[in-house]
C-alpha positions, 0 to 999 in steps of 0.5 A, a space after each residue: 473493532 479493531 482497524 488495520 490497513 495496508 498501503 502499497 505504494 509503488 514509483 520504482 519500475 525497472 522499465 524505461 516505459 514508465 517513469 518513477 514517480 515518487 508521489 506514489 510512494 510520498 502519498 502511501 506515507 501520507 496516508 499512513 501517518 493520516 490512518 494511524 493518528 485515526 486509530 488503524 494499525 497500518 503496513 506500509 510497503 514501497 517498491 514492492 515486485 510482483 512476488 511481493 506484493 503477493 505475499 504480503 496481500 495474501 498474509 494480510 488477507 489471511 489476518 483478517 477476521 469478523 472483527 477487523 475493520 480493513 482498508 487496502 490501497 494500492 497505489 502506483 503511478 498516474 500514467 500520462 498517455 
């Protein structure tokens, strides 16, 4: 069974209300080099805006089938309140 993922780490943000955070962006690589030494064919995508990240989750979606194996992680930034 084949197995892709798509890994979206975002840390850049335009707004002076949240901070950037590079671990976002450290972990979704983190992840990527993890997953493929596990056999998935990964996307990795950082910094993404909104269109974006619409596009490539609908495309990715729109790859999959019943004999794909598929992981999405999203990742963003821990908020401190």
């Amino acid at each position: 069974m084949k197995r892709v993922a798509l890994l979206i780490g975002n840390a850049n943000y335009q707004s002076a209300k949240f901070p950037n955070i590079e671990n976002c962006k450290a972990d979704a690589v983190l992840l990527d080099i993890l997953l493929r030494k596990r056999g998935f064919e990964t996307q990795l995508y950082l910094d993404q805006n909104a269109e974006q990240m619409t596009e490539i989750i609908s495309s990715f979606f729109k790859s999959l089938d019943q004999n794909i194996e598929a992981l999405v992680f999203y990742y963003e930034s821990p908020l401190t309140l």
